[in-house]
N, C-alpha and C positions, 0 to 999 in steps of 0.2 A: 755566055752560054745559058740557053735555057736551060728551067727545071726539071723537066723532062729528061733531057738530052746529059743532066752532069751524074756521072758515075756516084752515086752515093755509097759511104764508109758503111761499114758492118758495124750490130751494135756490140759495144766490149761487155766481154765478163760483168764489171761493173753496172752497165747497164741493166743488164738482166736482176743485178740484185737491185736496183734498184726499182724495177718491175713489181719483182715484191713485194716491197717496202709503197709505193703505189696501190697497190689491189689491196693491204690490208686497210685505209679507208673506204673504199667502197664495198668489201664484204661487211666492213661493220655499220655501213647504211643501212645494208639491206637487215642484217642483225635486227638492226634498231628498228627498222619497218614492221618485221615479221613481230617482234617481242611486243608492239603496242597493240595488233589485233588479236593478241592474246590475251591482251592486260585488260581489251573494253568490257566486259563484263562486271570484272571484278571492279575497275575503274567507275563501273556507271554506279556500280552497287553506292560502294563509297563516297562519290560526290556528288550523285542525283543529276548531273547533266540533263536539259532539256533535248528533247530529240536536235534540235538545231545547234545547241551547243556540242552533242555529238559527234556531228559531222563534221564541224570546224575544227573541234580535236586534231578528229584524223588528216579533213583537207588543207589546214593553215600552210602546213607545213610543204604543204607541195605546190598549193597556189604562191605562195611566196619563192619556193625555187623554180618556181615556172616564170614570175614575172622579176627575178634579178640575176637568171643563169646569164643572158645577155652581158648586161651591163658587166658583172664579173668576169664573162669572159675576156671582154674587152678591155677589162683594168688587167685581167692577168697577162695577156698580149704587151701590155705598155708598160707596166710595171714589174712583171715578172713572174711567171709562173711559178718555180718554186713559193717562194713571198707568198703569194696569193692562198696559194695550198696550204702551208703553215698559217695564217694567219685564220683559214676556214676551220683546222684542226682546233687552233684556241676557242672559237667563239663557240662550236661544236661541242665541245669538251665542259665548259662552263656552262652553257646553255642545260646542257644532259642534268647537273648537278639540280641546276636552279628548275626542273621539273620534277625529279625527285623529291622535291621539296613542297610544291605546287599547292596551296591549303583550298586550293578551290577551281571550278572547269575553267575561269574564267582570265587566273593566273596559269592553268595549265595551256592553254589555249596561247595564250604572250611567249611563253618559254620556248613551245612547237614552235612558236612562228622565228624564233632566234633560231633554232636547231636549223629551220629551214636558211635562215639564212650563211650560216657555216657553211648548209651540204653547199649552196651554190656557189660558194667558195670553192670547193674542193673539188664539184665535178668537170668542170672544164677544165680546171688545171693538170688532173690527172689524161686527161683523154687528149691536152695539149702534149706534157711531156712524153706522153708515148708517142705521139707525132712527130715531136723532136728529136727523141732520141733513136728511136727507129726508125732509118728513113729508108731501106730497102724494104721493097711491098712485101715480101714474103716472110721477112721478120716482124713489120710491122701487124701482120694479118696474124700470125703466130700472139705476140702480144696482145692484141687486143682481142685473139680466143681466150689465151690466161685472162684477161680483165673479167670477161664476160663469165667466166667461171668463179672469180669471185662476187660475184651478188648469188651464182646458184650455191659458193659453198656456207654466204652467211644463213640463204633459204633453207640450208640443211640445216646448221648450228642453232640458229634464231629461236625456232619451235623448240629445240631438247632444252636451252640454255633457259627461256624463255617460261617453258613451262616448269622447270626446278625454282625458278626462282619465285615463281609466283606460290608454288606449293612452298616452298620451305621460307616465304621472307613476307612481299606482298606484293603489289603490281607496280609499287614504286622503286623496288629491288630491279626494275627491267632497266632503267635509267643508268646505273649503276656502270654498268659491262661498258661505256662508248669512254669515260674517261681515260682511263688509264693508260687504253693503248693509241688516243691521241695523245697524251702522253708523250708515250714511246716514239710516236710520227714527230714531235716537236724537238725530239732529243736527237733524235736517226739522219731526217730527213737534210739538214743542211749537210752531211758528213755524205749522204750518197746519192742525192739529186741534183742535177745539175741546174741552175740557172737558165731558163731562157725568156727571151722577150723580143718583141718587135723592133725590126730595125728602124722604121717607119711610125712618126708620131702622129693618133690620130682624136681628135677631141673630143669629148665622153658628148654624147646624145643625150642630154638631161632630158630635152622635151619627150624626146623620143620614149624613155626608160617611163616617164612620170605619165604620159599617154597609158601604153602599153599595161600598166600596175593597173590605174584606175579605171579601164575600160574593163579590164578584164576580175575586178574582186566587184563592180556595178555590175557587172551582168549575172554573176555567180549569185550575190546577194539575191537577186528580184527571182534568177530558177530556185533559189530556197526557200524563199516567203512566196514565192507563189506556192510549188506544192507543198507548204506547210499549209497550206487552207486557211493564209495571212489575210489582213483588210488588203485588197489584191492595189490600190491605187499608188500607195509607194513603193512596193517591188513593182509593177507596173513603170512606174515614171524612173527607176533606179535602172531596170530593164532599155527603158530608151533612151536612159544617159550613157547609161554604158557600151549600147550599140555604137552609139552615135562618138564616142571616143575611141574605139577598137577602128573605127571607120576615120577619123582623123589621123589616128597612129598612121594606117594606112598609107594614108595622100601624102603624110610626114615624112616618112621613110622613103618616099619614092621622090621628094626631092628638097631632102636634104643631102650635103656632100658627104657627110658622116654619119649614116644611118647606124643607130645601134643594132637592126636586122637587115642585112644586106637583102634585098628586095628581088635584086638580080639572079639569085641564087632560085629562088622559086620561078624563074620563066621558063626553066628546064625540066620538061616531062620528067625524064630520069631521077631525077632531084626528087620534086614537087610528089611523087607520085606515091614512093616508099615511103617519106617523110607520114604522111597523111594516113597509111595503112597505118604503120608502125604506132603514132598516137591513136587510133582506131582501135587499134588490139592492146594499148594498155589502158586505153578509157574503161575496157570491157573489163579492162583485171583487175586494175585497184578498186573501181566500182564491186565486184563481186567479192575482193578480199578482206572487204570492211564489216560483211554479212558472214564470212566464214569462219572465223572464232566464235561468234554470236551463235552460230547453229549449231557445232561442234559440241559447242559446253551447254546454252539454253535450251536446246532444242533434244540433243541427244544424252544430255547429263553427262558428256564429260570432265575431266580434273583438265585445267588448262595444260597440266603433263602430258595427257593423253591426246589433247586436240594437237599439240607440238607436233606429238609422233606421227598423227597421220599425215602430218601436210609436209612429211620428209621425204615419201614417195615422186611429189609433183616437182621439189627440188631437185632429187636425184635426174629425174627426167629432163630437167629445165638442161642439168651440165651437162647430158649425153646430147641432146640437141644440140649445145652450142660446139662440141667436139663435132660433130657430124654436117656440120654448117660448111666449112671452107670445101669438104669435099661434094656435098651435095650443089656448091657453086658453082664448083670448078665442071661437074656432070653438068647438071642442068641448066646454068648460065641465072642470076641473077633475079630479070623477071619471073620465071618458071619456083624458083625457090621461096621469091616473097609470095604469090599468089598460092605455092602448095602450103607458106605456114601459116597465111590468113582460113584460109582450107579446114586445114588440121585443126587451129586452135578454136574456129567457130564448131568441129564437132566437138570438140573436148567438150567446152561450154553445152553443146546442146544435151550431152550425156550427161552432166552436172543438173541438168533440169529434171532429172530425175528423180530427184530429190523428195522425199514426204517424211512424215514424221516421225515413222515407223520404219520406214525403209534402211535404216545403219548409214553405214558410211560406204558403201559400194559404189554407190553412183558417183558420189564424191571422188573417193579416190582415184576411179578408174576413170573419171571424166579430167579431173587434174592433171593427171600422168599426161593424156592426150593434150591438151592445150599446151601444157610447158615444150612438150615436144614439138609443137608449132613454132612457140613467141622465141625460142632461143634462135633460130634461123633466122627468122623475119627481124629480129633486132641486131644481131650480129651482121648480115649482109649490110642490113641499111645502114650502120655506123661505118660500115669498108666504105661504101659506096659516098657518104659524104666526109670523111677525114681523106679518105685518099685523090680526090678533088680540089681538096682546100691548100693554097698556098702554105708556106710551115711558116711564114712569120703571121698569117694569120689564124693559126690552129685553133688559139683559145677559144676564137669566134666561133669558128666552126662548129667544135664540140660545145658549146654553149649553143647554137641553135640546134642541131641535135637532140642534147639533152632537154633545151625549152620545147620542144616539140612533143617529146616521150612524157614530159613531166605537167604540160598542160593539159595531155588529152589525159592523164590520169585522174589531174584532178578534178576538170571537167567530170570523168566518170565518178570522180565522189560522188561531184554534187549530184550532176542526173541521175544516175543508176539509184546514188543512195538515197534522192529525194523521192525518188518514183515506188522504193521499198517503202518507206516509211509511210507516202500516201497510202499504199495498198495495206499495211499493217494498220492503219486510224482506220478503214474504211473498211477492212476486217473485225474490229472491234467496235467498232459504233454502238453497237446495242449491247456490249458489254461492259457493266462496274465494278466486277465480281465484288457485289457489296457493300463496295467503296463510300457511296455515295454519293450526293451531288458536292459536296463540301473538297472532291478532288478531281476536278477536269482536264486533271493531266497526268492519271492515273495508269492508264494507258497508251503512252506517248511511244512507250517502246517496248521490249520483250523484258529489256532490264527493270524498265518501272514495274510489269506487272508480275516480275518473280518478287521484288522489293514488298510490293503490295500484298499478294498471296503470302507474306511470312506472316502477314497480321492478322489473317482472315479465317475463320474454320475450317478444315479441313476437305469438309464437298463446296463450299465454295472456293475455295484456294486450288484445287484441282480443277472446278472448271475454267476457273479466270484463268490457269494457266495451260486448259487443252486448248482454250479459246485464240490463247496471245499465240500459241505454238503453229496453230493451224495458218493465221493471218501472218506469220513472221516467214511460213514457210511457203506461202503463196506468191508474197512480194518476192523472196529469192529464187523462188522459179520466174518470176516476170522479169527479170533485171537477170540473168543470164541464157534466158529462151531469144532475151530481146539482142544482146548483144552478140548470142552466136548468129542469128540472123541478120544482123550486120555485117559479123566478121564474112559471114559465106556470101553474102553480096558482093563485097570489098573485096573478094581472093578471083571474082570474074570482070570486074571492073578492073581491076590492077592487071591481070594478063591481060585484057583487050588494049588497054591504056599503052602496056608496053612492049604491046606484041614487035614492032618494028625496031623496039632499040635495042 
């Protein structure tokens, strides 16, 4: 009997709690997302980060779960889901510690990149066993509306948690909050998750996986030494190694027998279409949300307490979105709801450009409300639409491209958005040293060097070097979210045309 065709069981009591016990590692991702774009500030103060090692900070961690969600998927498919998931929780949990700890951007930067490799432990596996364990479509849709409400309930928690601790401890106190209740997941999770794994054995894509890594941190590399205003010839030749291996991966996976990215998966409009929004609208947000603690606290003088609380409004919104998703599907049909949250979320952004130096937090807040109300649609459809496609002995896979897709266009948006800010912030300051002299040409690398710098300087100098950095810091983040809601509202007429027939 086909899959289609055989009556699928309801999920038990049990199930559900262990639904639970699932969603609480993924609100504490997002937790742990929200709590570092609060901590970079105080974090740049304290270890003087170069703009480039900045962004690494933030992107390691998700170019690293962008290029091993894959491979993880695949081992959790073979090996076991549960397993996989607990074993993400340990390295997760450790990793948290060994960054609290972190004596420099350079060891903080190693730590991120282990945290990253936990999450991609964790996220397939969880987005498997809900494929497992709920296999009637309309509990399973139910479920994975709960999932999608926990990353809005960490977005809520993250800010309040996030900014007490950085007032009352320091930015290293944010670290702190992921241990304990992987903890709990290592103690809980064999007692009420169930085991699953592939009845079919299929052999890991080393080439594939080892392609796929190094085409893609080669290409990232040469977009950041270019617009860092580097000697342009090795980001240049880094630039067309790395094309040149994302372009191998390619030819790779389309014929090898065991591709680590099923290939065949994207020749379907349907598929291909959402996929490609979906990383589009989170390239625009992680990009933008690495700028918005940064402007909250340097820009507007807030206590990172207080940046928390503003950015609880655009969470609030993100989970009414995601509630209002299955019904807005079931109304308007699939195409019609990814193209309205592409829609939505590029005004939100565009209202967010409203932004200046003086203008508060209005544009902000009210521009954020609107985009979350977008991205929760558009990300909850497009995960029905590919879990509920995918065979259930190969879930892991699924939700591993999935997630690789959502997590590479993010990172991608570190790098571009946040390289494209920082060009426009150097290029904003050029003629400014506030005093500095020539003896520091890296004075003003970022808004955090020249509040650092302004503590040493007089007082009318220290005021202008910092209306100067204020002005440039606020220009780049209107060019990096004017630009991405002009994508998004491209992308939300391209995506209806694209899927108008299906």
């Amino acid at each position: 009997m086909s899959e289609a065709a055989r009556v699928e069981p309801s999920a038990r009591p049990r199930d559900w709690v262990g639904l639970a016990l699932l969603v609480l590692p993924c609100t504490l991702i997002s937790v742990n997302s929200n709590l570092l774009n609060l901590a970079m500030p105080a974090l740049a103060a304290e270890l003087r980060p170069t703009a480039g090692e900045l962004l690494w900070i933030s992107d390691v961690y998700v170019f690293l779960v962008a290029g091993l969600l894959l491979p993880m998927g695949a081992l959790a498919d073979r090996f076991g889901r549960r397993r996989m998931l607990l074993i993400g929780a340990a390295v997760f949990g450790a990793a948290s510690v060994g960054a609290a700890f972190a004596p420099s951007p350079l060891a903080l930067i190693a730590w991120r990149g282990l945290i990253g490799v936990g999450a991609a432990m964790i996220a397939p596996s969880t987005i498997a066993l809900i494929r497992s364990m709920f296999r009637v479509p309309r509990q399973r849709a139910a479920a994975l509306g709960i999932w999608t409400a926990g990353f809005a309930v960490g977005g809520i928690l993250g800010p309040v948690i996030g900014g007490f601790l950085i007032a009352a401890v320091d930015w290293r106190a944010v670290f702190a909050v992921t241990p304990p209740a992987m903890v709990a997941l290592l103690v809980l999770g064999p007692l009420l998750l169930p085991e699953h794994r592939s009845t079919t054995s299929r052999r890991m894509d080393v080439m594939g996986v080892a392609l796929g890594i190094a085409g893609i941190l080669a290409t990232v590399y040469a977009i950041k030494q270019l617009a860092a205003a580097a000697e342009p010839a090795l980001p240049l030749l880094s630039g067309i190694g790395g094309v040149a291996l994302l372009i191998g991966f390619g030819l790779h996976i389309r014929r090898t027998a065991h591709p680590v990215l099923d290939a065949s998966l994207f020749q379907e409009r349907a598929f291909t279409v959402p996929q490609a929004g979906n990383a589009l609208a989170f390239a625009v947000l992680y990009g933008t949300q690495l700028l918005i603690g940064q402007y909250l606290q340097s820009v507007l003088g807030m206590t990172p307490l207080e940046a928390g609380l503003w950015t609880i409004p655009s969470a609030v919104a993100y989970a009414v979105g995601g509630l209002l998703a299955p019904r807005l599907d079931a109304r308007l049909g699939a195409p019609n709801v990814l193209a309205l949250g592409l829609a939505v979320s590029g005004a939100g952004f565009a209202i967010v450009g409203l932004v200046g130096t003086g203008s508060g937090v209005v544009p902000f807040v009210a521009g954020s409300i609107v985009y979350s109300l977008g991205l929760a649609p558009l990300y909850q459809v497009t995960t029905a639409l590919a879990m509920g496609t995918a065979p259930r002995d190969r879930a892991g896979t699924a939700g591993a491209t999935l997630e690789t897709t959502t997590n590479l266009g993010g990172a991608l948006g570190i790098a571009l958005f946040g390289s494209l800010a920082s060009a426009a912030y150097r290029l904003g300051t050029a003629d400014v040293d506030g005093g500095a002299g020539p003896g520091t040409p890296d004075g003003t690398q970022s808004i955090g060097d020249a509040a650092a710098l302004a503590a040493h300087l007089p007082p009318a100098q220290a005021e202008a070097l910092l209306e100067a950095a204020s002005a440039a810091f606020v220009d780049g983040f209107r060019l990096v979210v004017l630009s991405g809601a002009l994508l998004l509202l491209v992308a939300a007429g391209v995506t209806r045309r694209l899927l108008r027939n299906t």
